[in-house]
DODRENSE-237322 format. One record per residue (C-alpha): x, y, z. Coordinates in Angstrom, 2 decimals. Layout:
# DODRENSE-237322
GUVO       px       py       pz
GUVO        X        Y        Z
...
# end
This chain:
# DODRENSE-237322
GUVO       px       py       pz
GUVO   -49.48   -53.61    39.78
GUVO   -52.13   -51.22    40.66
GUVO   -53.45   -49.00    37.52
GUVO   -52.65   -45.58    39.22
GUVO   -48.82   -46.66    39.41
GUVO   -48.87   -47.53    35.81
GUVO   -50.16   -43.83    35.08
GUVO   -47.44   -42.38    37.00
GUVO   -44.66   -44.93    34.93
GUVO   -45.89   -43.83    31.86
GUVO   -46.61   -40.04    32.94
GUVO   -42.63   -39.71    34.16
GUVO   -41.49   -41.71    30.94
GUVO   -43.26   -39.21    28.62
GUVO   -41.93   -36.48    30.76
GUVO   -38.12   -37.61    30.40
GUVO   -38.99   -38.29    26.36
GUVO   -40.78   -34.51    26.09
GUVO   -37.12   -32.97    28.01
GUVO   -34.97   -35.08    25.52
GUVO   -36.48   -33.99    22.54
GUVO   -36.67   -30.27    23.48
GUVO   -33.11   -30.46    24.53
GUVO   -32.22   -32.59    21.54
GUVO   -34.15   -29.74    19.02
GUVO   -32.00   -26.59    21.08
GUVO   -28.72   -28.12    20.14
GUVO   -29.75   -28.98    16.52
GUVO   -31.24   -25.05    16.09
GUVO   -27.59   -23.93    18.21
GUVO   -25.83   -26.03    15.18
GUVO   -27.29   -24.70    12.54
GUVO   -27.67   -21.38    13.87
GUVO   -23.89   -21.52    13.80
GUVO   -23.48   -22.95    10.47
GUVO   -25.29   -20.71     9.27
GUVO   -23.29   -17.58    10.45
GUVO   -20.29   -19.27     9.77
GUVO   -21.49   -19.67     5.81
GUVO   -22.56   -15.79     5.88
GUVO   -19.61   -14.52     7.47
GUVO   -17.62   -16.41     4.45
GUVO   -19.72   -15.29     1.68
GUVO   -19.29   -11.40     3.13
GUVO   -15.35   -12.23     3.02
GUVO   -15.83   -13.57    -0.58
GUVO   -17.45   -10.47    -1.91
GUVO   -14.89    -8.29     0.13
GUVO   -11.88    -9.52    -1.79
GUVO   -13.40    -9.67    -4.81
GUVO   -14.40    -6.12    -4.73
GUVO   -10.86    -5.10    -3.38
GUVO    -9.49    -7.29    -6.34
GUVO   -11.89    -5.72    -8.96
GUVO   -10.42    -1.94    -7.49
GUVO    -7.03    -3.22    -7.60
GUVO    -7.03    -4.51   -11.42
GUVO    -8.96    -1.22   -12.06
GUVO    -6.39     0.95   -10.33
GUVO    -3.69    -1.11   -12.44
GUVO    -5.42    -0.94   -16.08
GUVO    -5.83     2.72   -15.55
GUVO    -2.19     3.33   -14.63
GUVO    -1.40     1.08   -17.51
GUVO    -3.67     3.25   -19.68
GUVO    -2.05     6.13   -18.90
GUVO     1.32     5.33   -19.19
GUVO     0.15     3.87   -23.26
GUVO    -0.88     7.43   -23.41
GUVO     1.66     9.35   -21.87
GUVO     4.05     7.28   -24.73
GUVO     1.82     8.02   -27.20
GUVO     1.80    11.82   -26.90
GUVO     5.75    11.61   -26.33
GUVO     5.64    10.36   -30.17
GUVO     3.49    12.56   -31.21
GUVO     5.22    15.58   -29.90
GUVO     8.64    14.54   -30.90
GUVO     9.40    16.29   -34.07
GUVO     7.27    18.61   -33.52
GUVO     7.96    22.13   -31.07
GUVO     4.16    23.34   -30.59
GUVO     2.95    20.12   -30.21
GUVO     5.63    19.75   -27.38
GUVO     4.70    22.85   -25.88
GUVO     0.98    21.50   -25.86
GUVO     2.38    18.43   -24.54
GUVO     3.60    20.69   -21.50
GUVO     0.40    22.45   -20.65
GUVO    -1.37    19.52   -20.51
GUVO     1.20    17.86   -18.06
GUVO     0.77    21.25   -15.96
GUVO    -3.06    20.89   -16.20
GUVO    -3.24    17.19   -15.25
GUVO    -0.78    18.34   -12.22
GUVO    -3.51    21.14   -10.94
GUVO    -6.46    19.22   -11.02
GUVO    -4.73    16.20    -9.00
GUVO    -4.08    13.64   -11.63
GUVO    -0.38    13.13   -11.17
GUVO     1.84    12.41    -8.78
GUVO     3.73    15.36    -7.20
GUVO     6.69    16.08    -4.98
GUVO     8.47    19.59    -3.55
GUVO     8.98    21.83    -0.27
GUVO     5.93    22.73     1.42
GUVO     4.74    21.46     5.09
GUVO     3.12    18.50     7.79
GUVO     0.23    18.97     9.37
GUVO    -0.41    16.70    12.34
GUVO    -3.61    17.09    14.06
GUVO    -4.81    14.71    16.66
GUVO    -7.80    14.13    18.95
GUVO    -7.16    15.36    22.73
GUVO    -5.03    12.84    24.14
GUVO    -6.52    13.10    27.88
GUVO    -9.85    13.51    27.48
GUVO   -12.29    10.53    27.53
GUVO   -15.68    10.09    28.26
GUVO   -14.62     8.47    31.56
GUVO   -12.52    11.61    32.56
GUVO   -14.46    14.73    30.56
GUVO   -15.99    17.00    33.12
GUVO   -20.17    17.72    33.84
GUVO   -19.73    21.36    32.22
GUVO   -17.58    19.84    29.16
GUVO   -18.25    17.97    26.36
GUVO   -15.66    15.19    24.37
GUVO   -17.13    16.69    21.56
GUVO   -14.87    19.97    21.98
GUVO   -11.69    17.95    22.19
GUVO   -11.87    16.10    19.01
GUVO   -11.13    16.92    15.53
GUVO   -14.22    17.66    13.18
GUVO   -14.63    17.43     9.09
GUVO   -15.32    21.18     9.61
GUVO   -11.71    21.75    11.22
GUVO    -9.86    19.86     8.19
GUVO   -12.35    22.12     5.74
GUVO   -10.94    25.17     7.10
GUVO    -7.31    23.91     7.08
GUVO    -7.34    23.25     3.32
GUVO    -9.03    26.65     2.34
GUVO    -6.76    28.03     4.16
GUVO    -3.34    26.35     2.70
GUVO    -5.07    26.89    -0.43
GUVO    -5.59    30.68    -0.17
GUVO    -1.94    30.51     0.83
GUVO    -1.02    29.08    -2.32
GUVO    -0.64    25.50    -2.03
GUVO     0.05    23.63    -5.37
GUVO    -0.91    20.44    -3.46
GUVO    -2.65    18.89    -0.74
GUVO    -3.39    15.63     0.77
GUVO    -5.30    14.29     4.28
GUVO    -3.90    11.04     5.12
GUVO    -2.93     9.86     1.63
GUVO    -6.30    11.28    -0.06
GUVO    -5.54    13.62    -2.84
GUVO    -7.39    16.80    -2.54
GUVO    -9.06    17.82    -5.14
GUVO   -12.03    20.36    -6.74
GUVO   -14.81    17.16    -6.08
GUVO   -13.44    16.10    -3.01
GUVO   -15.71    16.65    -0.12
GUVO   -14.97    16.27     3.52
GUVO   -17.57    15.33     5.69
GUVO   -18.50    13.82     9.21
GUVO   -20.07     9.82     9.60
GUVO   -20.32     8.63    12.75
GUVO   -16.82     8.78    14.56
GUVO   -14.83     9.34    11.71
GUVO   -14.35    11.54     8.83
GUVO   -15.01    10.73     4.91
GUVO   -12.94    11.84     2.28
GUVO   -13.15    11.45    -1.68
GUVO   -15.71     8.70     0.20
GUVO   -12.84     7.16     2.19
GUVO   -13.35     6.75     5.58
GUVO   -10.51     8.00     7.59
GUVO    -9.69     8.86    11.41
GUVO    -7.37    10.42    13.88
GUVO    -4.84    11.53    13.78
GUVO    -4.70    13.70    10.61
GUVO    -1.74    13.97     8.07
GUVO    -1.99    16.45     5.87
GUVO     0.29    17.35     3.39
GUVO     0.91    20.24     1.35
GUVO     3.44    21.44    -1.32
GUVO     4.07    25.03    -1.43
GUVO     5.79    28.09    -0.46
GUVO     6.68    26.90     2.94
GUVO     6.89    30.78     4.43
GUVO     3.51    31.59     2.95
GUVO     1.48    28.47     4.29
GUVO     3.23    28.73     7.69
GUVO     0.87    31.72     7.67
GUVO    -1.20    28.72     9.00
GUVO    -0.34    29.06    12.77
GUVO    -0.67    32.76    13.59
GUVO    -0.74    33.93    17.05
GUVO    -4.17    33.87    18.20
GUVO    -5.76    31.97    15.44
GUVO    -8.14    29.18    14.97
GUVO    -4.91    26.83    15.50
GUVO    -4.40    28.12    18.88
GUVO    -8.23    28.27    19.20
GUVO    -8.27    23.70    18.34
GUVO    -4.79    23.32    21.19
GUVO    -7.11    25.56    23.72
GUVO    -9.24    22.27    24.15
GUVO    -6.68    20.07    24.41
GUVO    -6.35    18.78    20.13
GUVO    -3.12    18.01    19.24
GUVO    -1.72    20.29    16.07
GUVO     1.87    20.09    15.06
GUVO     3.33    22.08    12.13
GUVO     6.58    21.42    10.48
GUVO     8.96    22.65     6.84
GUVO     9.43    19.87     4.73
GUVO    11.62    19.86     2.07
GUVO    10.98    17.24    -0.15
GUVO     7.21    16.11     0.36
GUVO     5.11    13.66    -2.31
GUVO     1.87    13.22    -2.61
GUVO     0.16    10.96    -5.01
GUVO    -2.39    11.20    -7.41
GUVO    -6.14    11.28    -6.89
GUVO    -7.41     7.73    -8.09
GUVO   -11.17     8.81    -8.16
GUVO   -12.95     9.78   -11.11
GUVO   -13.46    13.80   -12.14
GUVO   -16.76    13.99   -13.31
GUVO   -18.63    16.86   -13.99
GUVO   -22.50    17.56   -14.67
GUVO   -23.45    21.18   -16.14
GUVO   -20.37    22.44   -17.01
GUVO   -19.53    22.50   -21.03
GUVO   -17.51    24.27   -23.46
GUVO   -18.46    27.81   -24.02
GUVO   -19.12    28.22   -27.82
# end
């Protein structure tokens, strides 16, 4: 066999070898690749329900804790008629700043993104930005049901409370540093004639239905809201000597 058929032989073998290992090397990187993401995704489960367990068993000491204490003061107080009446202010204190479960009359809130309005359908001159509800619409709602006197509030089972802020990331809202979304419950116990002061005739409400955001307002006569779960922490205030 001439030399310079030889050469090609063993130039196309080499070929075929160089394809089968390259090919062979791909699927090994695809398969670990895989594995790999596979193993992360896992461990980011893992730490996920361990962290909601950890805030669970949290959640259920401190109930636990304050049940042990609400016992103990009921001892304490038994005999005694100040100490009772003590007893009671601090019940009404714990129910102002949030730490209690409440229930009584008061109103709904519903407020909803517009409905119709995508960025498919939203015209040149417009912007979806004017049809949806902002952090800055749900601020004004609360200051406003709490200069009407509301005794309790709540956005979408969040407790509202002196530390609570309300604030805009990304498409959704934040509150007591729970993310939350559309559409908005809120919740407040009241005088239900005073905060339907809410919805006055040519007010902001009418000013959020104008562009298209759902807002529905109803009496309720028995409404609960829970406690707030978070910690109340304060930094520079102290008692006054």
């Amino acid at each position: 066999m001439k030399k310079w058929k030889i050469a090609c032989i063993i130039g196309l073998t080499c070929i075929l070898l160089t394809v089968a290992i390259c090919v062979q090397l791909n699927t090994m990187k695809e398969a670990n690749s895989t594995v790999s993401s596979d193993y992360a995704e896992n461990n980011l489960r893992d730490e996920v329900l361990k962290a909601k367990q950890k805030y669970d068993e949290t959640v259920n000491q401190l109930d636990q804790k304050e049940k042990e204490l609400a016992k103990v003061r009921e001892e304490a107080t038994k005999d005694s008629e100040s100490a009772s009446q003590k007893e009671a202010q601090i019940k009404q204190n714990n129910n102002l700043i949030g730490v209690t479960d409440l229930e009584g009359e008061g109103i709904e809130i519903l407020v909803q993104d517009d409905p119709n309005v995508s960025t498919e359908t939203i015209g040149a001159l417009d912007s979806i930005e004017n049809h949806i509800v902002h952090d800055g619409d749900l601020r004004w709602i609360v200051n406003v049901l709490n200069n009407a006197g509301a005794e309790a509030i709540a956005i979408n089972g969040q407790r509202i409370v002196n530390s609570t802020a309300i604030t805009c990331v990304g498409n959704v809202i934040k509150i007591n540093d729970v993310k939350v979304a559309s559409p908005f419950t809120i919740q407040a116990i009241g005088y239900q004639a005073s905060l339907m002061g809410i919805d006055m005739p040519g007010g902001y409400i009418d000013y959020m239905r104008d562009w298209g955001v759902v807002v529905n307002i109803k009496k309720v006569n028995k409404i609960k809201i829970e406690k707030y779960t978070g910690a109340l922490q304060s930094k520079y205030m102290q008692i006054a000597n």
